[in-house]
N, C-alpha and C positions, 0 to 999 in steps of 0.2 A: 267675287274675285275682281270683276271691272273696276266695282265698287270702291275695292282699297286701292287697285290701281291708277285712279283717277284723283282720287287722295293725296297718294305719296307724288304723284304729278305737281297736284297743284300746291303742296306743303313744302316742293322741292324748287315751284317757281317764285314763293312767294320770299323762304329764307334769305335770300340775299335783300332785298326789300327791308327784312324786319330786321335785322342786323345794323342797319344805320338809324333805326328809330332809338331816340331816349326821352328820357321822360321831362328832360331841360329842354328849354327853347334855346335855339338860337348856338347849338354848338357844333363845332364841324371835327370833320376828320383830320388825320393828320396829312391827308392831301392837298386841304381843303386851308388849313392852317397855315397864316402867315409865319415865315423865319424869322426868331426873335432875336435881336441883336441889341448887345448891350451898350448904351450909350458911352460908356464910361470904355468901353475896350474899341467902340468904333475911333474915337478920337488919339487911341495911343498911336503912333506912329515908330517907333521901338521902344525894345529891351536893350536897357544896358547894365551892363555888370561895372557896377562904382570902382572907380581909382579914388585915392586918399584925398579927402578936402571937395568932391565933389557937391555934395552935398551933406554940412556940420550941421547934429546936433547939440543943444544946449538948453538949460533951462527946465530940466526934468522935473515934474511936482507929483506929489500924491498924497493929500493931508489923510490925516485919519481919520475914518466915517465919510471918507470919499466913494463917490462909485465911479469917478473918470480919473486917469490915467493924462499926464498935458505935458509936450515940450515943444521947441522951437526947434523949427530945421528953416535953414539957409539955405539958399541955390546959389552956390559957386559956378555952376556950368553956363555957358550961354545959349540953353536950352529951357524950354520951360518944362518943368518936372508936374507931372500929372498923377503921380502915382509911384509910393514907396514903399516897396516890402521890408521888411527888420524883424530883428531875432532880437528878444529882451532876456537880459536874462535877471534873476534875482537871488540879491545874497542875504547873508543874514550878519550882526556884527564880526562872525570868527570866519567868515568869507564863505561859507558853506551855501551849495546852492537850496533856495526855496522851491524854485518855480522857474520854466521856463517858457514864453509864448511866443508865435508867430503872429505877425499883423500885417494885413495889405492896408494899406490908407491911401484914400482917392484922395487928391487934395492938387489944386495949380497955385504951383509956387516958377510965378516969372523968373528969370535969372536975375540973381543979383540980390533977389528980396529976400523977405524973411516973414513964414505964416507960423500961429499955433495952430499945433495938431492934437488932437485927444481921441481917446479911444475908451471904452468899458474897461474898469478896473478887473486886474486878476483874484483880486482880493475881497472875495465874495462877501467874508461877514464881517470886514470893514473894522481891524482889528491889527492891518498894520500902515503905516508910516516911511515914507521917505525921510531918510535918515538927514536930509540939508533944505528940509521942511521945518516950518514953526511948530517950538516943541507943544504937545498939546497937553490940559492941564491934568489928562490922566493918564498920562507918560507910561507912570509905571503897570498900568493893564494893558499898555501896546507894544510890539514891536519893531525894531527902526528894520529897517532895511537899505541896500545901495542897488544898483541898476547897472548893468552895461550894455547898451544896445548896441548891434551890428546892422548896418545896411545892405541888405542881400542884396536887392534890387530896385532897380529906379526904373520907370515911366517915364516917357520923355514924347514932346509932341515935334 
């Protein structure tokens, strides 16, 4: 009876012990663990909700057998824009919607200027077309499409 009791003693001092053993080198606890902070959200300095003409885009592309997505946005503000969320949305020739996505895009557009921005196509197997895109020469196996994005939010530094 000592016997076990000397056991469950020693099994009870060593548990907390063998609980931070693993079988990686070199990893720590969440004590132990640096706070990870995202580069890209340490330099936003606000949220702003867009007024009209803050920041235009223009220049929408997406040929067919594309896998990116590309337009131009302007900085009208006299702040520099770090960062744009927008709602796309996707029609089809009789205005019907396709598809609709959300995009954050990190991107520093000084005021004043004008960057291309691109993103991964929605259009997985590369089968449709922006409709004020160069027509491609197998037209008739694609489908066109038109776009209209909304600017939810700006990032601003």
């Amino acid at each position: 009876m000592k016997r076990i009791l000397i056991l469950a003693a020693a099994a009870m001092l060593l548990l907390p012990l063998s609980a931070q053993r693993t079988s990686r080198k070199g990893l720590k606890t969440a004590a132990e663990a640096p706070q990870a902070t995202s580069a890209a959200t340490a330099d936003i300095d606000t949220i702003v909700a867009p007024t009209p003409h803050t920041v235009d885009i223009n220049g929408y592309d997406k040929p067919l057998r594309s896998r990116r997505e590309s337009f131009f946005a302007t900085n009208n503000a006299k702040q520099t824009v770090c960062g744009i969320a927008i709602t796309i949305n996707y029609y089809d020739s009789d205005r019907r919607q396709l598809h609709q996505a959300k995009r954050n895009i990190v991107s520093d557009i000084p005021a004043g200027e004008t960057r291309q921005l691109s993103f991964p196509s929605w259009d997985s197997q590369q089968s449709f077309y922006y409709v004020r895109s160069a027509v491609p020469r197998r037209a008739e196996q694609a489908t066109p499409y038109d776009v209209a994005i909304a600017i939810d939010t700006l990032f601003v530094k």
